[in-house]
C-alpha positions as CSV (number, residue, x, y, z in Angstrom):
1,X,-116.0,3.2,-272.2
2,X,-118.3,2.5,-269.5
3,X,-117.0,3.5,-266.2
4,X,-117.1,1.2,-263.1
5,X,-118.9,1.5,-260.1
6,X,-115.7,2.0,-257.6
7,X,-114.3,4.0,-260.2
8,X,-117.2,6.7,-260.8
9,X,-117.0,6.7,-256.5
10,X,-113.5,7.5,-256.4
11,X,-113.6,9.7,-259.0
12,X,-116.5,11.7,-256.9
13,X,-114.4,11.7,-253.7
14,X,-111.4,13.5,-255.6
15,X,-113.6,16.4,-256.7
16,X,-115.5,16.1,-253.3
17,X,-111.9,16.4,-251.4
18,X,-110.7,18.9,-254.5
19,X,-113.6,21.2,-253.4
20,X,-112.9,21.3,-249.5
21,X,-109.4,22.9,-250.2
22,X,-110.7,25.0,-252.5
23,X,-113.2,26.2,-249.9
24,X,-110.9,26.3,-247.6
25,X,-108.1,28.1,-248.9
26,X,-111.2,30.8,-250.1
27,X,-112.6,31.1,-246.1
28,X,-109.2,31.1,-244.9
29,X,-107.8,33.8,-247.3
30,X,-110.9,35.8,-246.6
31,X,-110.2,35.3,-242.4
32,X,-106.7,36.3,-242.7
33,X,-107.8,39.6,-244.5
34,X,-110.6,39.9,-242.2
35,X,-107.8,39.4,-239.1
36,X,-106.4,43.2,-240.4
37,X,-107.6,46.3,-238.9
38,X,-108.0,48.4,-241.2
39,X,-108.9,50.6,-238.5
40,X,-105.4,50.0,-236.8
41,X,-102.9,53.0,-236.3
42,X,-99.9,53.3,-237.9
43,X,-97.6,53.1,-234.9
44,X,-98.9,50.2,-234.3
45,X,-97.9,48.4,-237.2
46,X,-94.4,50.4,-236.0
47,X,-94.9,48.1,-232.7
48,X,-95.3,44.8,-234.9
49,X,-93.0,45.3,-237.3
50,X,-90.0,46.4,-234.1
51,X,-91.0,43.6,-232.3
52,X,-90.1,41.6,-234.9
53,X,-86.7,43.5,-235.2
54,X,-86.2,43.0,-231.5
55,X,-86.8,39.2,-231.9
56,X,-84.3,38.9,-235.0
57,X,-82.0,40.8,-233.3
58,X,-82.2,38.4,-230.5
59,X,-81.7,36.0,-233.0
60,X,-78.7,37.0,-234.1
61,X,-77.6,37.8,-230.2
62,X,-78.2,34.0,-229.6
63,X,-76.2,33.4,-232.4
64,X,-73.3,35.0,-231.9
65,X,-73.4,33.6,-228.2
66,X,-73.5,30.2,-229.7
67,X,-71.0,30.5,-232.5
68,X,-68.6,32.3,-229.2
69,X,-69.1,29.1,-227.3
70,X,-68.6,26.9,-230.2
71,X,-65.5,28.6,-230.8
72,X,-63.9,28.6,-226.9
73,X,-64.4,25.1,-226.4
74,X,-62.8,24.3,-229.9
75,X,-59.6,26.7,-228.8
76,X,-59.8,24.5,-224.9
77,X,-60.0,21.3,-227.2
78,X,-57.2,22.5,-228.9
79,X,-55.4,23.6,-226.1
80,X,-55.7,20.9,-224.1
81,X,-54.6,18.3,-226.7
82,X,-51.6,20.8,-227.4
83,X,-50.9,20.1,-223.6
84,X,-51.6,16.5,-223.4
85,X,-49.2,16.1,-226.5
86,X,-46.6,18.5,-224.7
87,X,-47.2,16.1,-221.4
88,X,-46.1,13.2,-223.5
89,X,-43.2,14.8,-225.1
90,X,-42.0,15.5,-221.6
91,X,-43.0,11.6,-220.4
92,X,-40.8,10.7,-223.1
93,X,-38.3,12.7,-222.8
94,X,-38.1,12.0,-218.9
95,X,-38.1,8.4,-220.0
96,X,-35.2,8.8,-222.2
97,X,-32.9,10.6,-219.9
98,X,-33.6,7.8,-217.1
99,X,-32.3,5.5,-219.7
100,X,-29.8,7.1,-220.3
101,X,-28.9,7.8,-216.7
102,X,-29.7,3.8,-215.8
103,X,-27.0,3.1,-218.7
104,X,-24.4,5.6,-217.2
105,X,-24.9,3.9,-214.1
106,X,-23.6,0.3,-215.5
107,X,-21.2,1.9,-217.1
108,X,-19.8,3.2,-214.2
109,X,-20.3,0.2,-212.1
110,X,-18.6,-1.9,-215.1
111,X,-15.6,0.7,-215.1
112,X,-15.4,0.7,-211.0
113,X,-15.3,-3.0,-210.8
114,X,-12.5,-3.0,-213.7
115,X,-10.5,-0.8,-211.5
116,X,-11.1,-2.9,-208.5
117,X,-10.4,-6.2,-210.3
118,X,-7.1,-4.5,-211.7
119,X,-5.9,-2.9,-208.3
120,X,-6.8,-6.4,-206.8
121,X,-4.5,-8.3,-209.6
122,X,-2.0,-5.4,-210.0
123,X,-1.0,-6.4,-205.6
124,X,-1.1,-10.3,-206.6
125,X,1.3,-9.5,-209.6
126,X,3.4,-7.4,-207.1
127,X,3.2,-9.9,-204.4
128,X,4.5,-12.3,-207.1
129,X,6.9,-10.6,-208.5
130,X,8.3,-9.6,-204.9
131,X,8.0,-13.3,-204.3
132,X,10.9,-13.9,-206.8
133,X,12.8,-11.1,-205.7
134,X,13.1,-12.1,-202.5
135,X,15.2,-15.1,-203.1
136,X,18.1,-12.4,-203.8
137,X,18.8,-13.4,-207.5
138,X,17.5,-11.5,-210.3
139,X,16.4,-13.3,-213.8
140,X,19.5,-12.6,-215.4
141,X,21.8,-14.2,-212.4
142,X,19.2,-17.3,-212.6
143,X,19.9,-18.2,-216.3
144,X,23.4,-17.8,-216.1
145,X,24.0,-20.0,-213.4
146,X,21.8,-22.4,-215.2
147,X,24.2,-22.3,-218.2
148,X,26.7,-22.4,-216.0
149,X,25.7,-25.6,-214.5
150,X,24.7,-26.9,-217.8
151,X,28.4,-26.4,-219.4
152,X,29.9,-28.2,-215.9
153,X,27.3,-30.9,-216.1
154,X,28.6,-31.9,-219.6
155,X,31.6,-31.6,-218.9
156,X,32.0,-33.9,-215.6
157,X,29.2,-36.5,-218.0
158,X,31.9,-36.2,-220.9
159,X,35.1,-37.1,-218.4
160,X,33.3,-40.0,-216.6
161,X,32.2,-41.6,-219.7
């Protein structure tokens, strides 16, 4: 197959771009080593290696911390929704028993103007009553003399007819 002009160039800047990183890893592979004293003590390596104990350590300090503060505001979350919730159990509650007492209330006004209604028309059946009675006659003297007068009236209509 015969290769095209844009192809054999690309194909050149893939093993051009292949062999920088493999120079590069080589060179920087060959620094890193290089960046090692072999000359270097022991203790410090000790240094190095505690430092980087000290920083995890700190880590984990920081962590902690965190997970601590995480954990408070989540218990002052809870705790203040447990006291909002008991604040409207109370608000309702509250509101209830005025209802209740706003009922009692009309209740009682109902009952006391009942009581003053009867007291009022319990006098005016008295004063009625003591109306009749003071003519001197009681019911029973009233119907008889109305029978009475009755049995005379028929018998004076039956003699003059």
């Amino acid at each position: 197959m015969k290769a095209k002009c844009w192809q054999k160039g690309m194909a050149g800047l893939l093993v051009g771009v292949m062999s920088f990183g493999i120079v590069s890893t080589t060179i920087t592979t060959t620094a890193y080593a290089a960046s090692f004293d072999t000359s270097s003590s022991w203790s410090a390596r000790e240094n190095r290696d505690s430092s980087i104990e000290a920083e995890n350590r700190r880590h984990e300090r920081r962590q902690r911390e965190i997970q601590e503060r995480y954990e408070r505001e989540r218990q002052t979350e809870r705790d203040i929704k447990k006291q909002r919730e008991r604040q409207e159990e109370e608000a309702r509650h509250n509101q209830r028993m005025e209802e209740i007492r706003r009922q009692q209330q009309r209740e009682d006004q109902i009952r006391r103007d009942r009581d003053r209604y009867e007291r009022e028309n319990a006098h005016r059946r008295h004063d009625r009553d003591s109306s009749d009675s003071d003519k001197g006659h009681s019911q029973g003297e009233v119907n008889t003399a109305a029978i009475v007068g009755a049995v005379i009236g028929a018998i004076i209509g039956r003699a003059t007819a």
